[in-house]
N, C-alpha and C positions, 0 to 999 in steps of 0.2 A: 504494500500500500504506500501512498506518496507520504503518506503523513511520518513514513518512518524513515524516509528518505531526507538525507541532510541538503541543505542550500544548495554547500560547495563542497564536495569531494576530492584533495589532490592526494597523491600517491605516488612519492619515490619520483616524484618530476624532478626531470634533468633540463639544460639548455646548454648550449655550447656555440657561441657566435665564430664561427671558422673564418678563420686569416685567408691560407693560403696551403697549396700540399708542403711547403717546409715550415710551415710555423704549427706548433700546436693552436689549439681555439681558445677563446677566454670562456672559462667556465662561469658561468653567470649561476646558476640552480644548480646544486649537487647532492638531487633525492630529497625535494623538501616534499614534506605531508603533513597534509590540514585536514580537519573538519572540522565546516562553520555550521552552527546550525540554523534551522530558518528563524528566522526573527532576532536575530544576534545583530550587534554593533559589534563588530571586529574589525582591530588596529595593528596594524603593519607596521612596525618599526625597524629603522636602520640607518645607517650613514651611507652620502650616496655611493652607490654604485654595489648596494647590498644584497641588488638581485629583486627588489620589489616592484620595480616597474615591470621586468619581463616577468615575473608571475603575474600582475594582472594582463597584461595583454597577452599572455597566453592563453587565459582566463576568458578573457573576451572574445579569442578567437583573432585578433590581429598579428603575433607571434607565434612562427611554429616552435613547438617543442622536438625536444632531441629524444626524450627515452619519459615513460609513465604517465599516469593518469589523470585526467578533469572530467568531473562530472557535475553537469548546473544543473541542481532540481532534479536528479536522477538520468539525466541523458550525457551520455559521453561525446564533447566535446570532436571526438575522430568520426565517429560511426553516425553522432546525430547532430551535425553543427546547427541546423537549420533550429530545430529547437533548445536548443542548449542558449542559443543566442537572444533568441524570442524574449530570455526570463533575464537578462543581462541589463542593465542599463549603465553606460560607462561615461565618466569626467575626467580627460586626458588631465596629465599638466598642463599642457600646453593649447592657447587659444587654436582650436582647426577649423573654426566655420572663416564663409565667405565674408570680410568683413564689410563687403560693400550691399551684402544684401540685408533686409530688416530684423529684427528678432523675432515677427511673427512668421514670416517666411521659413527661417532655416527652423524653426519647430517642427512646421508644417511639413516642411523636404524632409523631415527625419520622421514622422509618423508614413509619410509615402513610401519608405526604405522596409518598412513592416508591413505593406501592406494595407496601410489605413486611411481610406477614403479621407478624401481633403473635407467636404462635409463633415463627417462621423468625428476628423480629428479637431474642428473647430473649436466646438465648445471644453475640450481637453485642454488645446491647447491657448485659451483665456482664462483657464481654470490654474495652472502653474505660472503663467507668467504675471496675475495674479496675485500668486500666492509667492514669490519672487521680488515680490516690487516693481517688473518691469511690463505689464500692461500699457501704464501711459508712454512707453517709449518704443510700443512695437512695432512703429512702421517708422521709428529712426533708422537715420543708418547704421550699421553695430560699430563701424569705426568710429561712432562719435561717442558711442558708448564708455562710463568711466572702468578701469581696471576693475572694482568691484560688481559693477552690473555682466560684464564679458562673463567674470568665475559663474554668476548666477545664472547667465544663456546657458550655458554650458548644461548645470544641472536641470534647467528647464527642458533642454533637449535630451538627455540622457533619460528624464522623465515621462514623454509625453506618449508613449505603447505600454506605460504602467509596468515595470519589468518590476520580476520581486527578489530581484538582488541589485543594490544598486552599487559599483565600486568608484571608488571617489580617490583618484591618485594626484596626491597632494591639492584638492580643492579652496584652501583658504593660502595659500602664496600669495604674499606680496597686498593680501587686504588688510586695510588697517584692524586694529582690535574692535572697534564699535560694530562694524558691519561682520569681522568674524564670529562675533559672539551671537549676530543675528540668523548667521547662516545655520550655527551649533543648534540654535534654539529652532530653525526649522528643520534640520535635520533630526532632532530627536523627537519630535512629531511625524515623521515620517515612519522611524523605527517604532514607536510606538503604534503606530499603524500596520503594522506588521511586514513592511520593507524589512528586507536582508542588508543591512550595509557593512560593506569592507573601506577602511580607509588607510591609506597612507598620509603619513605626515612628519612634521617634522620639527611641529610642534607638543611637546612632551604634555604640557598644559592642557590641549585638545583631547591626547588619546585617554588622559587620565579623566576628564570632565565626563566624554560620550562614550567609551568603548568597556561593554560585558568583559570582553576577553581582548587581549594581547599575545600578540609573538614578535619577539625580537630577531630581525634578521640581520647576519652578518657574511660578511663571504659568500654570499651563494647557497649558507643555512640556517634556518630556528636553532639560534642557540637558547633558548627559553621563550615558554607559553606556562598560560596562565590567566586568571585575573588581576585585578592590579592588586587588591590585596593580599594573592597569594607569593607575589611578584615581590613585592614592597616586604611582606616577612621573612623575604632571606638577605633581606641586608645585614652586611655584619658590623656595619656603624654609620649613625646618625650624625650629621653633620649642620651644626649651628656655626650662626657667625656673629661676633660680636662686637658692638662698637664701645671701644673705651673712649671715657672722660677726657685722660691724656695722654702723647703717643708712648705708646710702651717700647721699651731699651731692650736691646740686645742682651744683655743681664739679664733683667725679668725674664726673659724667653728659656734663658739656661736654667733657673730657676724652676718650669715646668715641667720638665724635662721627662718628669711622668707621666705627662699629658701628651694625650696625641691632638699638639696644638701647632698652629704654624702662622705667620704673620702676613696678612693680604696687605694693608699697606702701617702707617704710622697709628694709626688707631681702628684699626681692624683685626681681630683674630678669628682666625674657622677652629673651630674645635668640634675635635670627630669623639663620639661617644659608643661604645659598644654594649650592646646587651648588657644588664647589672649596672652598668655604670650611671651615677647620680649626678647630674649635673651642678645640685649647690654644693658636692663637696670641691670642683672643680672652683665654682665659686667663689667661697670659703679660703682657697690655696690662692687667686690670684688678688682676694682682698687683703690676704696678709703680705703679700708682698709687693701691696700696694696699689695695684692695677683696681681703676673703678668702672664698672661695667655701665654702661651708660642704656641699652639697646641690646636684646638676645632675639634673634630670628633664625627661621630656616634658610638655609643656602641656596633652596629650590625644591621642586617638586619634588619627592621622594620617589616618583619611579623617574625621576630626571638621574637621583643617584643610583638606581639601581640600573640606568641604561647604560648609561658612562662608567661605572663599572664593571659591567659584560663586556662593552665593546674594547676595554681594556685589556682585562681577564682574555679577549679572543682577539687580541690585536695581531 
C-alpha cells in the first residue's frame, strides 16, 4: 500500500563526474542512503561541494546517477521517471526562468510541462502567486523583479502541479533576514499541509528552526542523521563567550589554564564546557583572579557547533 511507502527512497547512490580516459572522475556520492518520510521537513547539510546539489538533481531526474537507487513516492526514478517526476517539485539555486517573460506566464509554461491545461492551471496559478506576495506583479517583467521576489517565482513555479515532495536547494540565498523569515513561515505551512520538503542550506539557523530531521553531508557522504536534538546531545562541549569588564592579560589567561578557555579579542573569552562541568565555578576562578564578566552568551546555534565539529572531525 502507498501509505507504507516512504516520500524519498535512496540507496547506496553513487555519482562520478568523469574527466577524461587518463584522469580518474571526481567522486561526488559515494553510497549515500536516505529515507524521508512523507510529510517530513528534511535538511541537507554541508560545505560546498559536499555532494548535495547532485543528490537533488539526481533526485529530480536532471543528473544521471553512476550506481543505486531513487525512488519518489514508490516509483523508481530508472524504470518510472515519468511518475516519479509528476510528485517532484524542485527550487534550483540558481535563477532558470526566462527573465524577460512575466511571473504569470513562466507559472503557467510550467503547469503546461505537466500536462495542465492553461485554463485548469489559472486559478492555481493566482492561488500561489498569491500566497507569494507576487500577484500584483505578475505581468511585470521578472527582470525587474527584486532578488527576493525571483527566490519566491521560483517556488511559485516548482509549486503550481501541487507535487508532494517539494526540494528546495538553497532557496533563501542572498535574501535579507525579514523576507527569509517570511519564506520559513510559509514554508512551514506548506509542510504542515502535508508537502514533503527536503532542503538545502547553509544556513544552520534555518535547518535548526524548520527541519524534523537532518543529515550532515560531507565528501560525497552522511556522516550523521538525526534530529536536531539527537544531533545536539553528542556534543562533547558547550561553548559560551564572554564579555569582560576589562581587557584580560596574558597572565590571567595562564592562570586558567584548567579551563578550556581561549581569548577572541581584549575582552572576549569563548569558554568551552563539557558535560559535568558548572559554569559558576569557572566563574568563581576568573573573579578571583580578577577578570569581571560583564555579558555570558552562546557562541551560536548549537547544531552550528555540532556541524563544525563533524566537518572537522571528517576534514
Amino acid at each position: 500500500m502507498e501509505d507504507s511507502v516512504s516520500a524519498l527512497s535512496i540507496k547506496d547512490l553513487k555519482k562520478v563526474y568523469a574527466k577524461d580516459k587518463k584522469q580518474p572522475g571526481t567522486e561526488a556520492l559515494k553510497g549515500v542512503s536516505l529515507e524521508i518520510k512523507k510529510g517530513e521537513f528534511f535538511g541537507l547539510l554541508g560545505p560546498n561541494g559536499a555532494g548535495k546539489t547532485s543528490l537533488i538533481g539526481i533526485t529530480a531526474g536532471l543528473v544521471v546517477k553512476t550506481s543505486g537507487s531513487v525512488e519518489v513516492m514508490g516509483s523508481a526514478i530508472d524504470s518510472d521517471p515519468v511518475n516519479a517526476k509528476k510528485h517532484i517539485g524542485l527550487v534550483p539555486q540558481e535563477v532558470n526562468f526566462d527573465i524577460f517573460d512575466t511571473p504569470l506566464n513562466i507559472v503557467l509554461n510550467q503547469a503546461g510541462y505537466y500536462g495542465i491545461p492553461r485554463t485548469a492551471a489559472l486559478p492555481r496559478a493566482e492561488e500561489v502567486l498569491k500566497e507569494l506576495g507576487l500577484w500584483d506583479k505578475k505581468d511585470t517583467q521578472s527582470q525587474k523583479l527584486s532578488g527576493g521576489m525571483k527566490r519566491r517565482l521560483l517556488i511559485a513555479r516548482a509549486l503550481i502541479h501541487e507535487p508532494r515532495i517539494l526540494l528546495l536547494d538553497e532557496p533563501t540565498a542572498g535574501v535579507d533576514v525579514e523576507l527569509r523569515r517570511g519564506m520559513w513561515e510559509y514554508l512551514r505551512k506548506l509542510n504542515e499541509a502535508g508537502t514533503t520538503i527536503v532542503l538545502t542550506t547553509h544556513y544552520l539557523e534555518e535547518a535548526e528552526q524548520l527541519c524534523s530531521r537532518i543529515a550532515i553531508v560531507n565528501k560525497g557522504a552522511i556522516i550523521e542523521q538525526g534530529s536536531v536534538k539527537e544531533l545536539v546531545s553528542k556534543l562533547s562541549y558547550v561553548t559560551l563567550v564572554l564579555d569582560t569588564v576589562e581587557p584580560v592579560t596574558a597572565a590571567q589567561i595562564a592562570l586558567m589554564r584548567d579551563l578550556k578557555i581561549k581569548s577572541i579579542d581584549e575582552t572576549t573569552l569563548e569558554l568551552s564546557l563539557k558535560p559535568g562541568d558548572v559554569v559558576n565555578d569557572a566563574i568563581r576562578l576568573m573573579t578571583k583572579i580578577g577578570i569581571q564578566i560583564a555579558n555570558i552568551r552562546n557562541s551560536g546555534s548549537r547544531l552550528e557547533e555540532v556541524f563544525v565539529n563533524l566537518i572537522e572531525k571528517n576534514a
